[in-house]
N, C-alpha and C positions, 0 to 999 in steps of 0.2 A: 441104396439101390441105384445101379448103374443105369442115367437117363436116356443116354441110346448116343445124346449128341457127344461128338469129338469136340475136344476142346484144348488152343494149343496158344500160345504167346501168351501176350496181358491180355488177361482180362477185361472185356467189353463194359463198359455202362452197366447195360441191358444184363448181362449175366450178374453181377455185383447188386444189382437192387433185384432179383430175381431169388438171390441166394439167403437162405433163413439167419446169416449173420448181420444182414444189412440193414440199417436202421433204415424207418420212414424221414421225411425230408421234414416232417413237425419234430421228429426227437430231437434228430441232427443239429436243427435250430434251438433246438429247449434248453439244453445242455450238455456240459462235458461229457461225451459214451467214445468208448470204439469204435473203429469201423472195422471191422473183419472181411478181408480179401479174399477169403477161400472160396473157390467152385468145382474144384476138383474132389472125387472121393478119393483119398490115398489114406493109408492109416497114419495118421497125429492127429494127436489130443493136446498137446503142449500148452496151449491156452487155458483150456478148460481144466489141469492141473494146478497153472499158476494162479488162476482166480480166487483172491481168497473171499471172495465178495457170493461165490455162486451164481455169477451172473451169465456162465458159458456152460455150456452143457454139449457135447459131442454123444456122450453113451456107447451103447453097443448094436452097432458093429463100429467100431472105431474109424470108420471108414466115412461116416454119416459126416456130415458136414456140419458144423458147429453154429448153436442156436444161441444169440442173445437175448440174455433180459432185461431189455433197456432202463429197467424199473431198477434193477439191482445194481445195474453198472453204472461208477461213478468216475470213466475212463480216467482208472488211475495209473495206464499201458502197462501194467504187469503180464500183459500175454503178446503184447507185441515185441518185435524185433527192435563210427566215437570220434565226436568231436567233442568240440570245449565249449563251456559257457559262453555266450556273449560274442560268439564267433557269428560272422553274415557267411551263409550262406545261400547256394541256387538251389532253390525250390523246383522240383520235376514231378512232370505226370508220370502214371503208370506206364510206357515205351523211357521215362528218361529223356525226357525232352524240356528244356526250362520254360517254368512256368511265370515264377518271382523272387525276388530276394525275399529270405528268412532270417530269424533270426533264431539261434540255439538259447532256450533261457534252462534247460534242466537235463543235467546228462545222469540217468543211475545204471547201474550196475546189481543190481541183484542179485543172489544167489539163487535164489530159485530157478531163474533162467539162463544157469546154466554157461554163464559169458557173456551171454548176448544180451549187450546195451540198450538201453530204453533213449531215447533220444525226443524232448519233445521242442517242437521250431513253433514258434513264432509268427505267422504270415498273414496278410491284407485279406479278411474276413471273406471278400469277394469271390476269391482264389478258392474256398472251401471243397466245391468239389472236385476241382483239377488235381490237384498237391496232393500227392498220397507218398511221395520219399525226400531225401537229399540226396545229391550230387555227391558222389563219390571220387576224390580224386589224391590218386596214387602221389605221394611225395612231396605233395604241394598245397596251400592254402585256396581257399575257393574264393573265387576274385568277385 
């Protein structure tokens, strides 16, 4: 069900811990889970297919925003969205703005999704909630 508010760039704090994907700040701490980015209702399910854990639930209307069970998920990024092992990269907030240096320790490739690389980085526990991607750059190594 469509909430009335407009909603347009990155995503807010406030909208992200508001959103039924979003762990509490005791999960977060407890251990390895997801965090799921969505606040928009658009139709995908893509996560909630890749799960082999059950731990994401979308349903019907496909449109409904995606529920974790923090209980089930053992954030093994098979629903999330290529570099290399062992490469340092910049760590960016949601705008793409650096946050810290990272480091790459696991790149897979799954078939389930489809092409789209699992990438998991490495960065100063601190930074936790800041860091949600990598520095993307065309033709050249991340300095």
């Amino acid at each position: 069900m469509n909430s009335g508010i407009k909603i347009s760039g990155t995503p807010s704090e406030k909208e992200l811990v508001n959103s039924p994907g979003y762990p509490s700040e005791e999960t977060q701490k407890k251990k390895k889970i997801v965090l799921i980015e969505c606040v928009q209702e658009i139709p995908c399910n893509p996560c909630e297919e890749a799960c082999k854990f059950g731990a994401i639930y979308v349903g019907e209307p496909i449109t409904n925003l995606p529920q974790v069970d923090f209980e089930k998920c053992i954030g093994c990024g098979q629903c999330i969205a290529k570099c290399n092992e062992g490469e340092t990269v910049n760590a960016v907030d949601r705008k793409g703005n650096f946050v810290c240096k990272g480091k790459v320790i696991k790149v897979r490739n799954p078939k389930v999704n489809e092409c789209t690389l699992v990438i998991t980085v490495t960065f100063p526990k601190k930074y936790y909630k800041e860091v949600r991607s990598i520095e993307r750059i065309r033709g050249e190594k991340n300095v």
